[in-house]
C-alpha positions as CSV (number, residue, x, y, z in Angstrom):
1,X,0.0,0.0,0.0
2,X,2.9,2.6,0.6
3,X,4.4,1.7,-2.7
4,X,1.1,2.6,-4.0
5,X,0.9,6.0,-2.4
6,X,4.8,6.7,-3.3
7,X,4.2,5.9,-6.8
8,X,1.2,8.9,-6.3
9,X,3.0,11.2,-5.0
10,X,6.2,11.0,-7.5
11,X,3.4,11.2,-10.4
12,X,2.1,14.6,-8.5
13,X,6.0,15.3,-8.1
14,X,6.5,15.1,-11.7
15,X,3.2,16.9,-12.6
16,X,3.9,19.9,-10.8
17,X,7.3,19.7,-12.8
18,X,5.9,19.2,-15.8
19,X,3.3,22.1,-15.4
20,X,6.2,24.7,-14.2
21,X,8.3,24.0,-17.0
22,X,5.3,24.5,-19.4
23,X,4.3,28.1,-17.4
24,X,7.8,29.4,-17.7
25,X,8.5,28.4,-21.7
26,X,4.8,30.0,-22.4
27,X,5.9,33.3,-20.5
28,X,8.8,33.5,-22.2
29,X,7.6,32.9,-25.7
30,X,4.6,35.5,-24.8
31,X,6.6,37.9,-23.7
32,X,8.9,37.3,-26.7
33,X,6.1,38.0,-28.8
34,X,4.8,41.2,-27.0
35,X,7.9,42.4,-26.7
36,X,9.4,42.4,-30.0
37,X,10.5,45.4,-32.0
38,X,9.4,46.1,-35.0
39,X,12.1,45.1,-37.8
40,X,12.1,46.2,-41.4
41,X,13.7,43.2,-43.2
42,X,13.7,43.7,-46.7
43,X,16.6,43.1,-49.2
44,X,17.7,45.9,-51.2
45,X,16.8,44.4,-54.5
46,X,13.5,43.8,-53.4
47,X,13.0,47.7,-51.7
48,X,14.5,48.8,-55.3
49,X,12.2,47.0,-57.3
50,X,9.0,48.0,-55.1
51,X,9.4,51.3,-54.5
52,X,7.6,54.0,-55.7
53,X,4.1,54.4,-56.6
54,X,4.7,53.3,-60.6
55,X,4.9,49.5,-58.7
56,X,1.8,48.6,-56.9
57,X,1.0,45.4,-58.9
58,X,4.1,44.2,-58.3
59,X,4.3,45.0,-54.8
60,X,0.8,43.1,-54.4
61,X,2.2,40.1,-56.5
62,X,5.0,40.0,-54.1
63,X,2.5,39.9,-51.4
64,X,0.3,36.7,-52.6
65,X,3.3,35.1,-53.5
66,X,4.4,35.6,-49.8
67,X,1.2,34.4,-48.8
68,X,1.2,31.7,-50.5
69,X,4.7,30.4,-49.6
70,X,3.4,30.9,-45.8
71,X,0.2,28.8,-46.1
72,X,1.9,25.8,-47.4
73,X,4.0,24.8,-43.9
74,X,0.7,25.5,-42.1
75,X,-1.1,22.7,-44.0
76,X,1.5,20.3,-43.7
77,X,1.9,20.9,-40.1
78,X,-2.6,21.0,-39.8
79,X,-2.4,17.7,-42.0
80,X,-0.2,16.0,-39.8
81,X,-1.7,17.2,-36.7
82,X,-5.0,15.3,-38.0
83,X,-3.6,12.2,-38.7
84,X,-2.2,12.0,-35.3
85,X,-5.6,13.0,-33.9
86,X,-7.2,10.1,-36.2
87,X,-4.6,7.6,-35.6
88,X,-5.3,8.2,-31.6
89,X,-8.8,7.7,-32.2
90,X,-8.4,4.8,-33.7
91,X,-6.6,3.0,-31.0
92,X,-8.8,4.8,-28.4
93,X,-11.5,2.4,-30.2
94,X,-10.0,-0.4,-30.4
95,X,-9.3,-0.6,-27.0
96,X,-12.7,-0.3,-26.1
């Protein structure tokens, strides 16, 4: 019986762990993301070939093509994430 109530109290030991370790990387990535300045990161060709008022289609072509470059890890990573979810609920299943 003491075993029993050891191997409780490590698994609340660990918990507690587990759950500080999660509170102090989400305050740091928050506050990384509050606190961030703002950076103008654009290459010289690119500022060159944008600028000016004689470029707007291009600059919005630049734009969707950023767009879609950026949409294209999220589906991969949303895809994934769903087959994990699925193959979960499949063993969730057969275990029943």
């Amino acid at each position: 019986m003491k075993n029993i109530e050891n191997r409780l109290e490590n698994k609340m030991e660990d918990r507690s762990g587990l759950v500080n370790f999660f509170s102090t990387k989400c305050f740091y990535v928050l506050l990384t993301i509050f606190c961030s300045l703002a950076a103008n990161a654009q290459c010289a060709m690119c500022r060159a070939a944008l600028g000016g008022d004689s470029n707007i289609k291009k600059a919005e072509a630049v734009n969707n093509g950023i767009v879609y470059l950026m949409v294209v890890p999220y589906l991969l990573v949303a895809v994934i994430g769903y087959l994990i979810y699925r193959m979960y609920q499949s063993k969730k299943k057969k275990a029943e």
